[in-house]
C-alpha positions, 0 to 999 in steps of 0.5 A: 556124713552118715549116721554111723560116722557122727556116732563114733564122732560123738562118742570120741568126742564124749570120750575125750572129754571124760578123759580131759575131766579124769586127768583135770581131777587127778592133777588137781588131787595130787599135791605134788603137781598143783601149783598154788596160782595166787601164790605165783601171781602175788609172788609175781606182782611182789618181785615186778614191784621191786624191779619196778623200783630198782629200775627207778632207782638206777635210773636216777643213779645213771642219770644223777652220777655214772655207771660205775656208781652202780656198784655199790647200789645194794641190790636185794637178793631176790633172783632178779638180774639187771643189765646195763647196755650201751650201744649194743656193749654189756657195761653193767651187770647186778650178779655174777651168774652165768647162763650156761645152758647154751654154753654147754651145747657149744662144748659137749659133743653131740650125742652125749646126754647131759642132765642138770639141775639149776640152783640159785646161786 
């Protein structure tokens, strides 16, 4: 390579890290888009904690009685599903919501734009 070509190469190369740099700073300063990560992350350790002790509890449920004691484990309302498989069949579930974003692709006609926001139920 010649000297013009390792110029506009570093220069390009400055310039994007300016940008990089600039755009860091305003997703940083902007209050809408900064997403708190020590919330998330302790957010996160809290809910594998009480999935980790819900799993622990089923499991000696299952073990100790049957599935369909499952039913009155008082399952807390904290956005977490659990499902019980045997052999490869759904016998148990802990909620009554359904995953319908690949069930509305099966239904509409392509083609026809269809936008939705997510609630919990």
């Amino acid at each position: 390579m010649n000297k013009r070509t390792n110029r506009v190469l570093f220069f390009a190369l400055l310039l994007s890290i300016a940008t990089g740099l600039v755009c860091d700073y305003f997703y940083r300063d902007s209050p809408q888009h900064v997403i708190n990560t020590a919330n998330f992350q302790n957010q996160l350790k809290e809910k594998e904690t009480q999935a980790a002790k819900t799993l622990d509890d089923l499991q000696q449920i299952i073990i100790h009685s049957s599935i369909d004691s499952l039913i009155h484990y008082p399952f807390s309302n904290n956005d977490i599903s659990y499902y019980v498989f045997e052999k490869d069949e759904l016998v148990f579930w802990s909620d009554n919501n359904l995953d319908i974003s690949n069930f509305l692709s099966l239904i509409l006609p392509i083609g026809i734009m269809f936008n939705f926001q997510m609630h919990n139920v």
